[in-house]
C-alpha positions as CSV (number, residue, x, y, z in Angstrom):
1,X,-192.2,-78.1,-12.7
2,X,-189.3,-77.3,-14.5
3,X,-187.0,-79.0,-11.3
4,X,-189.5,-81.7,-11.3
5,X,-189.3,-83.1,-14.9
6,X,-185.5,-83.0,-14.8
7,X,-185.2,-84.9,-12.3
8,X,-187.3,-87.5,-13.8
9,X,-185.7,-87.6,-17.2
10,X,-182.9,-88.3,-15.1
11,X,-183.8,-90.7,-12.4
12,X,-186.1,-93.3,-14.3
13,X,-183.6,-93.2,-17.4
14,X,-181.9,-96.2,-15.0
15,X,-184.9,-97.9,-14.9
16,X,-185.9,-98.2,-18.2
17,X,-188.7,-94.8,-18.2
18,X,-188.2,-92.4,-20.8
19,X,-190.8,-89.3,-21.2
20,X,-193.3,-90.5,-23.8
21,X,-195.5,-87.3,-23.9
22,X,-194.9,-83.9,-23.1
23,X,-197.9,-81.1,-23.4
24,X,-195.8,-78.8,-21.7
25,X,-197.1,-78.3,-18.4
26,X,-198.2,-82.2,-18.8
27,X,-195.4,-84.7,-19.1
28,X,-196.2,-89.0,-19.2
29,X,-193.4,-90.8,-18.3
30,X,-192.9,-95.0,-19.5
31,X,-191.8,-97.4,-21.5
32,X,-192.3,-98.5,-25.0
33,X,-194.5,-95.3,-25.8
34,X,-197.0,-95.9,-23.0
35,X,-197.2,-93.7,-20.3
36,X,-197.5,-95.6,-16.5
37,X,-196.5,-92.5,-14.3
38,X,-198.0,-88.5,-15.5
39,X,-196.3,-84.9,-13.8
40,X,-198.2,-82.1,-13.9
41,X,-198.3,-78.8,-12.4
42,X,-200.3,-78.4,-8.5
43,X,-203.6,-77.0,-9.4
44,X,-205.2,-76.9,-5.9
45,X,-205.1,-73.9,-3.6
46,X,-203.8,-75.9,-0.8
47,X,-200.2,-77.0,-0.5
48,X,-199.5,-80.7,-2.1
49,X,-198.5,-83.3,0.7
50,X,-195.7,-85.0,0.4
51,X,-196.9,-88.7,-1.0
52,X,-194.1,-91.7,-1.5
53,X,-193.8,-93.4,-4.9
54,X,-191.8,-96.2,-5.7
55,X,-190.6,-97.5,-9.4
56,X,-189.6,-101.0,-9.7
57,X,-186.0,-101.8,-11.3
58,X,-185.3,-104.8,-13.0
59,X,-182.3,-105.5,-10.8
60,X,-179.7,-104.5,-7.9
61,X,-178.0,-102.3,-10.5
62,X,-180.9,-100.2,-11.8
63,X,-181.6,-99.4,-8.2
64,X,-177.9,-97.9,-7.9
65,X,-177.9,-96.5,-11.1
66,X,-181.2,-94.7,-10.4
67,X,-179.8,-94.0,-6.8
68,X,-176.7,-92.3,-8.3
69,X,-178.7,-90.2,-10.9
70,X,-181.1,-88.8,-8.2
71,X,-177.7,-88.2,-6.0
72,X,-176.0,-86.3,-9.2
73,X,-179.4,-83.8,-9.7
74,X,-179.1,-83.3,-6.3
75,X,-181.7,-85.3,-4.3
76,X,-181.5,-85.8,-0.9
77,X,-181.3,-88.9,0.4
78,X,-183.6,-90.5,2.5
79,X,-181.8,-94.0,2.3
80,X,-179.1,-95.7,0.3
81,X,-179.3,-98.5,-2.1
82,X,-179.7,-101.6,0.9
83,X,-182.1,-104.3,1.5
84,X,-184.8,-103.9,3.6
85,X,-185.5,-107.3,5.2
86,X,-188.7,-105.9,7.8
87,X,-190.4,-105.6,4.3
88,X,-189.5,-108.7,2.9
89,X,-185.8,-111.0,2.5
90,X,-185.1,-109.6,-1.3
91,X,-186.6,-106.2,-0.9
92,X,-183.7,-103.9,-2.2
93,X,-184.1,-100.4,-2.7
94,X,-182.8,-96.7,-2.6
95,X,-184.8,-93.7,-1.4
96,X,-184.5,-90.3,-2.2
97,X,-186.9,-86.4,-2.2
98,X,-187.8,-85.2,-5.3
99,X,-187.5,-81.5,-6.1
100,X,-191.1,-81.4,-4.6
101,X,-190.6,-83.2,-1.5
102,X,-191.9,-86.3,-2.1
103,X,-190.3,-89.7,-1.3
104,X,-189.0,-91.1,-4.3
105,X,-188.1,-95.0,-4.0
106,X,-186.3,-97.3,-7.0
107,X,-187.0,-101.2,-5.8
108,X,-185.7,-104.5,-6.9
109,X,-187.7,-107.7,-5.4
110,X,-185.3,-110.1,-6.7
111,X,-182.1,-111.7,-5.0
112,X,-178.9,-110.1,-5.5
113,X,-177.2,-109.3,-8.7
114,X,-175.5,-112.5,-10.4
């Protein structure tokens, strides 16, 4: 987990997500002291599956500015900061794998930066 939470402190930093509690193996990441989003260590016996989460940024920007943190930890990208008009005409977001393989998304539904 180690990998795992330092991509996070890094990645949601742009969108306004700091780590609010931290039991060690147990970190809660959010905003004003309330944890929205919890990273933990895989408990199961089975392999996790990749699952796809997406964080919502306030604007165009936060999207590139959590785009460009993932990119400097290292992510791989799944797509760059773009709009996505199949999902709606404002939908503009950036895609990336966490250390864990999961698809990591940053998404703005708002028009374009002013």
């Amino acid at each position: 987990m180690p990998g795992a939470s330092a991509f996070y402190d890094a990645v949601l930093t742009p969108l306004g997500g700091v780590r609010v509690m931290d039991f060690g193996t147990v970190i809660g990441y959010g905003v004003a002291g309330k944890p929205t989003f919890w990273l933990g260590p895989l408990v199961a016996e089975q392999a996790n599956r990749e699952i796809h989460i997406a964080f919502k940024a306030t604007d165009r920007a936060a999207v590139r500015a959590f785009f460009d943190a993932a990119v400097a930890v290292g992510a791989p990208i799944l797509h760059n900061p773009r709009v996505f008009p199949e999902y709606h005409p404002n939908y503009y977001g950036a895609f990336v794998r966490d250390p864990d393989g999961n698809n990591i998304e940053a998404v703005c539904h708002t028009e374009a930066d002013g």
